[in-house]
Backbone bond lengths (Angstrom), bond angles and torsions (degrees), N, CA, C in turn:
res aa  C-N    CA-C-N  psi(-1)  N-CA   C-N-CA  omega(-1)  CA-C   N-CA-C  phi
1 X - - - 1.436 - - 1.516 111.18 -
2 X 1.102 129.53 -49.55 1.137 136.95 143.19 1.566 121.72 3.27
3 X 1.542 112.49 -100.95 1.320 119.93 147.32 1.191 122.16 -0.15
4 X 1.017 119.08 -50.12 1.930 140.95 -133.81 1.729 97.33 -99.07
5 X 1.167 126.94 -12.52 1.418 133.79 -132.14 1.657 99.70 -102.44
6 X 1.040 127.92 -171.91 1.867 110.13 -173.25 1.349 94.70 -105.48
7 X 1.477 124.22 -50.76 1.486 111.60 170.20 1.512 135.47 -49.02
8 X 1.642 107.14 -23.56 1.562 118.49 161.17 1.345 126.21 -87.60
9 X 1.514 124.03 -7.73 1.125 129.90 162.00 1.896 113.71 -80.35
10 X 1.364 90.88 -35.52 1.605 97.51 -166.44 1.960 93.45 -70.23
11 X 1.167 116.06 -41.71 1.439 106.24 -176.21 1.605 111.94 -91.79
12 X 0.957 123.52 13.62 1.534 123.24 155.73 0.829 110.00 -94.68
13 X 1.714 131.37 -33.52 1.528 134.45 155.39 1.869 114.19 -32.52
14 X 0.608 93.42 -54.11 1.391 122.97 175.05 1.776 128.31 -52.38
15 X 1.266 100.62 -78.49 1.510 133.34 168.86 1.736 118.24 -107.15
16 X 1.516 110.32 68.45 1.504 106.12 -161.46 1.731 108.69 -66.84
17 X 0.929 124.80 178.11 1.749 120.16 -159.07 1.379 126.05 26.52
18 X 1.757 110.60 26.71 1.226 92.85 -177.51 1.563 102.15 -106.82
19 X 1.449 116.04 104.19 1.787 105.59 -164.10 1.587 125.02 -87.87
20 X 1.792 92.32 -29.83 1.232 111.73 169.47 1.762 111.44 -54.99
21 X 0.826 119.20 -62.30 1.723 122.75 153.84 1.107 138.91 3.91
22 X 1.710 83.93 -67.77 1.559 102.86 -164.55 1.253 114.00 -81.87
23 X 2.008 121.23 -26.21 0.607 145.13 -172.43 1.809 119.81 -81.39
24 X 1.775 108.78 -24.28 1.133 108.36 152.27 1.231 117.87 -65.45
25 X 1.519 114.08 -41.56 1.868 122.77 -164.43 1.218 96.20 -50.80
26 X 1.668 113.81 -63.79 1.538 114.39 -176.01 2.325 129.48 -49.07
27 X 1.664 83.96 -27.03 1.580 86.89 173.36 1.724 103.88 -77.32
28 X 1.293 105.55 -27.10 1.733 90.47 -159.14 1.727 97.66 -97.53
29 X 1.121 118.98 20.35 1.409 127.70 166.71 1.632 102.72 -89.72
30 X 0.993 103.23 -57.81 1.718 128.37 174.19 1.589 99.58 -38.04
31 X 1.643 115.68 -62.71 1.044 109.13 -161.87 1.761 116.10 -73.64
32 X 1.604 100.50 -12.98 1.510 103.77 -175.33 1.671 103.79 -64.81
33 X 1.560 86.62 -44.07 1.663 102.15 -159.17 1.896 102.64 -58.43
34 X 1.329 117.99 -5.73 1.498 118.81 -171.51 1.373 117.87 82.50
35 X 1.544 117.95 8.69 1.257 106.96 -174.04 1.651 115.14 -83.06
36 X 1.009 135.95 3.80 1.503 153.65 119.16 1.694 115.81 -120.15
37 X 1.726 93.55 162.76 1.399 85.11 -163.80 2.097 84.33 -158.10
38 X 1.198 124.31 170.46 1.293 142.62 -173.69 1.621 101.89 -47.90
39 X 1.415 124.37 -44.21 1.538 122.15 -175.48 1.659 100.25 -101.42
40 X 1.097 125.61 40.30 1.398 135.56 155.78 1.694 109.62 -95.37
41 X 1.765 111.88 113.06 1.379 115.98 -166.13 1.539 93.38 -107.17
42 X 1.413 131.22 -8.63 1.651 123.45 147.89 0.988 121.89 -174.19
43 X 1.270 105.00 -175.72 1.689 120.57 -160.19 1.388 107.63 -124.47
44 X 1.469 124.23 144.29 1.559 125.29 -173.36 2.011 87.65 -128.92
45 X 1.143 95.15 153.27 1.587 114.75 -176.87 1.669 96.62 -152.74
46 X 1.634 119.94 119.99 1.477 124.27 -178.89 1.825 86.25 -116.40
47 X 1.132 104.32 133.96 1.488 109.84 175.24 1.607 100.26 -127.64
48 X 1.769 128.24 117.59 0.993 134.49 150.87 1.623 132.76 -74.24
49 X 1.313 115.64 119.50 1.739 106.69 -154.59 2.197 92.06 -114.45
50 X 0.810 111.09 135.90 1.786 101.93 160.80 1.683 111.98 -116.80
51 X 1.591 94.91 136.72 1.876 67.10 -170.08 1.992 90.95 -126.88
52 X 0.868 110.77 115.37 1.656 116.88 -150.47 1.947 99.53 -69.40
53 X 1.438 114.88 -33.29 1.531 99.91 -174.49 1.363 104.28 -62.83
54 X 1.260 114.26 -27.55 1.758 88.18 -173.40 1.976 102.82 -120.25
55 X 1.253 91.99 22.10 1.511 96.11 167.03 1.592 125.05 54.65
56 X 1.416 105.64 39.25 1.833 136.38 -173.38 1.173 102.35 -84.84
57 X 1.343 119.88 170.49 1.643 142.93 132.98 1.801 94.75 -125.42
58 X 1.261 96.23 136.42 1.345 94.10 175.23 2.106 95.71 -132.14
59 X 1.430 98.04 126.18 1.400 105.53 -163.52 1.710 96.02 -103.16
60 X 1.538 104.07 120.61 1.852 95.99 172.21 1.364 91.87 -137.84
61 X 1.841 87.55 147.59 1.101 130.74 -155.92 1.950 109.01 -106.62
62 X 1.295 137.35 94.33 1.075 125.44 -160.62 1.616 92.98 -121.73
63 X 1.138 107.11 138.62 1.583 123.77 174.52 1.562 111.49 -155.46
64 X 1.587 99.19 125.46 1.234 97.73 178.95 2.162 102.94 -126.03
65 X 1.174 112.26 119.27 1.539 137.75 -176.29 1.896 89.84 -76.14
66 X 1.376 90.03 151.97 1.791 95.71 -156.17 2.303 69.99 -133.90
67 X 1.421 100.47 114.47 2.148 93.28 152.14 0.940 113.76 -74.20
68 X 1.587 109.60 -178.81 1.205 115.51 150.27 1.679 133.87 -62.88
69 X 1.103 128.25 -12.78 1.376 145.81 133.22 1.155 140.34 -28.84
70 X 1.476 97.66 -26.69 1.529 100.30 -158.90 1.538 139.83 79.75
71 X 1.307 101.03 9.58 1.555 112.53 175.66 1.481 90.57 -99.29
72 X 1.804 94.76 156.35 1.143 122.13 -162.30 1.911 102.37 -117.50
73 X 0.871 124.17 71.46 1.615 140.01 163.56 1.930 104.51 -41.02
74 X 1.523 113.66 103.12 1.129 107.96 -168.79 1.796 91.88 -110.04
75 X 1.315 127.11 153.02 1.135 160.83 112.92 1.560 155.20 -85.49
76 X 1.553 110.57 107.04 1.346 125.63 -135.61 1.698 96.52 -119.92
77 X 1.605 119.04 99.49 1.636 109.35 -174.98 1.643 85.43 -124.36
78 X 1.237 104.67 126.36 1.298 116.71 157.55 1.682 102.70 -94.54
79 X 1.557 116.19 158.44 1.427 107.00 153.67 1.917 99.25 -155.33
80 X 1.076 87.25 146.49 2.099 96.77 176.38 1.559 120.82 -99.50
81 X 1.481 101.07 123.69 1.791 98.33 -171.19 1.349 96.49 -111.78
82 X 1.614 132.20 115.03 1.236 159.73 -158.20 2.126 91.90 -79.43
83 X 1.086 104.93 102.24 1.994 111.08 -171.94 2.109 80.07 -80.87
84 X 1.181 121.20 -79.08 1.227 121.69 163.72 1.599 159.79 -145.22
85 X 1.780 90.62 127.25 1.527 108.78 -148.98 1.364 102.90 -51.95
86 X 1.398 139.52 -18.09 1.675 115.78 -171.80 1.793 92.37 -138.06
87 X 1.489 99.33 90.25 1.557 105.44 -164.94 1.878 98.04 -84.15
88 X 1.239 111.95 -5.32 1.571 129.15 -156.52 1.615 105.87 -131.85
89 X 1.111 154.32 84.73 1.315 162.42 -165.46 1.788 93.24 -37.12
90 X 1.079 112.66 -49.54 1.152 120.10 -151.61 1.961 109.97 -63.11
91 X 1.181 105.69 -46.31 1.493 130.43 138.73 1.642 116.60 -4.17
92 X 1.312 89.40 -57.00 1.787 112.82 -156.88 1.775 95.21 -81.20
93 X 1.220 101.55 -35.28 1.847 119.45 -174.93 1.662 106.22 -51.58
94 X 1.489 98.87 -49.00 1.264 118.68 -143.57 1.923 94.34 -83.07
95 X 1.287 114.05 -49.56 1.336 119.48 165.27 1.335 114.55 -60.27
96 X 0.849 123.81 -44.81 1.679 117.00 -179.01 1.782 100.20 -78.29
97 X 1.304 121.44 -33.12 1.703 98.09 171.89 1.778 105.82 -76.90
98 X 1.296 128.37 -17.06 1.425 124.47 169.67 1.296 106.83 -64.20
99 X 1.301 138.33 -42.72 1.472 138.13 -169.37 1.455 107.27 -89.33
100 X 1.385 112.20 -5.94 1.528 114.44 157.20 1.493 116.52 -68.32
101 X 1.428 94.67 -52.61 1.645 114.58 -165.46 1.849 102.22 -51.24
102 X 1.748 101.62 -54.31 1.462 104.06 -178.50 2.042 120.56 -40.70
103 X 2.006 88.03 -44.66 1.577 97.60 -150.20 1.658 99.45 -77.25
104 X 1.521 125.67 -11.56 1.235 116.56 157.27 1.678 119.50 -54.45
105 X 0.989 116.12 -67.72 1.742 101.44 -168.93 1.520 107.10 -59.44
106 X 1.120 120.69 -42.56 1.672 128.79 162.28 1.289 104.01 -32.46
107 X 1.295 143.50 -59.99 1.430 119.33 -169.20 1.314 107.49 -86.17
108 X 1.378 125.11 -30.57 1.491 114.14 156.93 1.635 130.43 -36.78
109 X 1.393 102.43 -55.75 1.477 95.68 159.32 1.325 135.28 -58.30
110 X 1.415 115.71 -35.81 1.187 122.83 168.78 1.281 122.37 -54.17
111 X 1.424 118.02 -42.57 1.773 119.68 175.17 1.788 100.64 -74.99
112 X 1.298 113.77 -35.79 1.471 109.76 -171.58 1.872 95.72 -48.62
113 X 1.723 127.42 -56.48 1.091 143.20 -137.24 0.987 72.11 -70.99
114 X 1.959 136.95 -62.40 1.576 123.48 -131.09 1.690 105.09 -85.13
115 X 1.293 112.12 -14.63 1.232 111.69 -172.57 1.580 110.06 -93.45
């Protein structure tokens, strides 16, 4: 999105491959416009990723906390949301004979308790 922006188009117009550039042009447009400003203590960035071989969304979470110093305190959470857990039947076999395996001693105990 970045890239994408009129001040980063207008200076790639300009300066073609220059991305690093364009990509300041586009922050310091940003910064005119007030969308951060000197008493801004942070910044949140949500990045949605799909990654189709293994059929993910993987959601990351980037935040970087600004001190009074001027250090930049970064925080980096990725997390993976499973679209579908048994993409392979075979998968599905293997869990359901594991939840077999469990529910045997389980009812053993269970008759042990009632008796």
């Amino acid at each position: 999105w970045l890239l994408h922006s009129a001040a980063a188009v207008d200076h790639l117009r300009n300066r073609p491959g220059d991305y690093r550039g364009a990509a300041s042009a586009s922050v310091h447009q940003l910064f005119r416009q007030g969308w951060v400003d000197e008493k801004s203590d942070s910044m949140d960035l949500v990045l949605l990723a799909w990654n189709d071989r293994v059929r993910m969304f993987t959601v990351t979470e980037v935040r970087a906390d600004f001190d009074n110093w001027g250090f930049v305190i970064p925080n980096i959470v990725s997390r993976a949301v499973i679209n579908e857990p048994y993409m392979d039947k075979w998968t599905l076999a293997i869990d359901a004979f594991y939840l077999l395996i469990l529910l045997y001693p389980t009812v053993l105990e269970m008759k042990e308790l009632l008796n």
